[in-house]
Backbone as a ProteinNet text record, in pm:
[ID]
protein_1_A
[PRIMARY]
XXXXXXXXXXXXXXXXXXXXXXXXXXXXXXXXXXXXXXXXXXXXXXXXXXXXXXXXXXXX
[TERTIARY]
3886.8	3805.6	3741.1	3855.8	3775.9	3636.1	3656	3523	3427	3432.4	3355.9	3217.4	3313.1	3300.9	3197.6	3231	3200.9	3010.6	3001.2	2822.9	2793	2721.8	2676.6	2568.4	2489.7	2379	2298.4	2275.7	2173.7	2147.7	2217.3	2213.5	2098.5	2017.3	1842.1	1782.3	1825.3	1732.7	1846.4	1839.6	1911.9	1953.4	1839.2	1865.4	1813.9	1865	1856.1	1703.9	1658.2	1517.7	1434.5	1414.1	1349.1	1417.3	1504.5	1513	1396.5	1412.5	1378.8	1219.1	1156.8	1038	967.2	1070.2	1013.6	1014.8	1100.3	1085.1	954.2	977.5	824.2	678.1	680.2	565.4	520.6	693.1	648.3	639.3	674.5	617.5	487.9	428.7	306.5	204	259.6	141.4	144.9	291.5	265.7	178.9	154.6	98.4	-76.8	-82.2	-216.8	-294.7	-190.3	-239.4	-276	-192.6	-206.8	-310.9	-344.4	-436	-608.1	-569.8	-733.2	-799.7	-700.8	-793.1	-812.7	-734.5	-762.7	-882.3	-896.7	-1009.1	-1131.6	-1148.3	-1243.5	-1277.6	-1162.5	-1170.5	-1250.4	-1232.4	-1285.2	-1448.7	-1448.8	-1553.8	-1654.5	-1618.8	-1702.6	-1745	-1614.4	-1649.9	-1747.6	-1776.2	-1883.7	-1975.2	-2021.1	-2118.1	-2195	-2097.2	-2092	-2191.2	-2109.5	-2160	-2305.6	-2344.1	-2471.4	-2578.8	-2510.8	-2610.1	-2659.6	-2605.5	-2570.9	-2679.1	-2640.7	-2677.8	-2819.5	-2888	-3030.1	-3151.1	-3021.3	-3086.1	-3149.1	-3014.1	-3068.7	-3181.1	-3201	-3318.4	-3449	-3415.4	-3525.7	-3621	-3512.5	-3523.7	-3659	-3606.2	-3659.5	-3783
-1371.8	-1363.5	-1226	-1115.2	-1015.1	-975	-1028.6	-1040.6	-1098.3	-1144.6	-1264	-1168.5	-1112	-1050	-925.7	-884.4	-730.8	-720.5	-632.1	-655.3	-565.1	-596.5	-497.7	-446.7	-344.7	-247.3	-320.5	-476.5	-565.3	-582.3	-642.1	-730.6	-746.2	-605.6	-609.5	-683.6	-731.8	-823.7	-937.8	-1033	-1166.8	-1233.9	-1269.3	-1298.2	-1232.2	-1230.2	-1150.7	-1137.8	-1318.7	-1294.3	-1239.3	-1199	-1129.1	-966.2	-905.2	-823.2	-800.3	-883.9	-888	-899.2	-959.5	-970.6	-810.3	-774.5	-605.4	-551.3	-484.4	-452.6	-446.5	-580.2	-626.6	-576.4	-578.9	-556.8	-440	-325.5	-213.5	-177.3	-206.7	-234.8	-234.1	-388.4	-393.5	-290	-226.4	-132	-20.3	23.8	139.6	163.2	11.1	-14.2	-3.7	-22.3	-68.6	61.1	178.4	329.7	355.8	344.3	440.2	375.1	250.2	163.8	208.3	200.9	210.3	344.5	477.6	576.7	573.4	557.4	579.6	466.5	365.9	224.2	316.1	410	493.3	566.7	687.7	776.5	736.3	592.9	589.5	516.4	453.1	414.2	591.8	675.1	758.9	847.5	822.4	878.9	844.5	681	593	585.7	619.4	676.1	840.4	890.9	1027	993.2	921.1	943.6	858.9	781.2	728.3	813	900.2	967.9	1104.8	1103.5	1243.7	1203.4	1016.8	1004.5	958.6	948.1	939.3	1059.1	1195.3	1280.8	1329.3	1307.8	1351.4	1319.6	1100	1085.4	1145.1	1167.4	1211.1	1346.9	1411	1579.8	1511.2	1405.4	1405	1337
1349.4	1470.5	1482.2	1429.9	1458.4	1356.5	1238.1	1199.4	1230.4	1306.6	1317.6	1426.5	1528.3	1653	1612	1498.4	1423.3	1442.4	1480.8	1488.5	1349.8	1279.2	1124	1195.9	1129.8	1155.9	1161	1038.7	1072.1	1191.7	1270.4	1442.6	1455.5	1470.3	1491.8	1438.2	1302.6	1198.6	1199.1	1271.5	1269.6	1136.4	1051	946.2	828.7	717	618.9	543	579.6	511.2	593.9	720.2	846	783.5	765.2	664	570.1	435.7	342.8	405.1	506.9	499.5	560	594.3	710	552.8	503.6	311.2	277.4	275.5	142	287.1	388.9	436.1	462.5	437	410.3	320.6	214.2	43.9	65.8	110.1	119.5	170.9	295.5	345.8	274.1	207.4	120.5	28.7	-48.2	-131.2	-105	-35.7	38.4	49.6	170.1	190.5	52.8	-71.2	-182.2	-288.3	-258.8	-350.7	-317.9	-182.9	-86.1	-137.9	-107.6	-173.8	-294.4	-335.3	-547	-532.8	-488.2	-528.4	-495	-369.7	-324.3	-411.4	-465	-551.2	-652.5	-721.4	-810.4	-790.8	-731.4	-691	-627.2	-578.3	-569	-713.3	-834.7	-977.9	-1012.5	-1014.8	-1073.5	-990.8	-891	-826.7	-902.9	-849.1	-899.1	-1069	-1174.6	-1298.3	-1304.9	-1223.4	-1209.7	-1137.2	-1111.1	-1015.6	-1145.6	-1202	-1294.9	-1383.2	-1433.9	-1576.6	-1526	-1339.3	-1342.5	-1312.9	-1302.1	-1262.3	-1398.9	-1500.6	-1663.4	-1703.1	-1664.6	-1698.4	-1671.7	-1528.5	-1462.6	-1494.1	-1550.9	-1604.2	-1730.3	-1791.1	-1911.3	-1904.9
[MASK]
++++++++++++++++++++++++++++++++++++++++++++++++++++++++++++

């Protein structure tokens, strides 16, 4: 009984896959913050090298 009674640190998260789903969605947003700039980053490179390789032409 007295286990039964015992509250674990879970309590807040009822069941384990409500757990498992807070995890993965902060997985997910971590993922997301650190994907978004680099996708930018690079997308402003390839900007960047188109802009370079029409100014060259242009020189010429």
């Amino acid at each position: 009984m007295y286990a039964y009674n015992y509250c674990p640190p879970t309590e807040l998260f009822p069941t384990p896959s409500l757990q498992l789903g807070l995890i993965a969605g902060v997985v997910a947003t971590f993922r997301l913050t650190v994907s978004v700039p680099l996708s930018v980053v690079s997308l402003f490179r390839k900007v960047g090298c188109r802009l370079r390789v029409m100014r060259l032409k242009a020189k010429v």
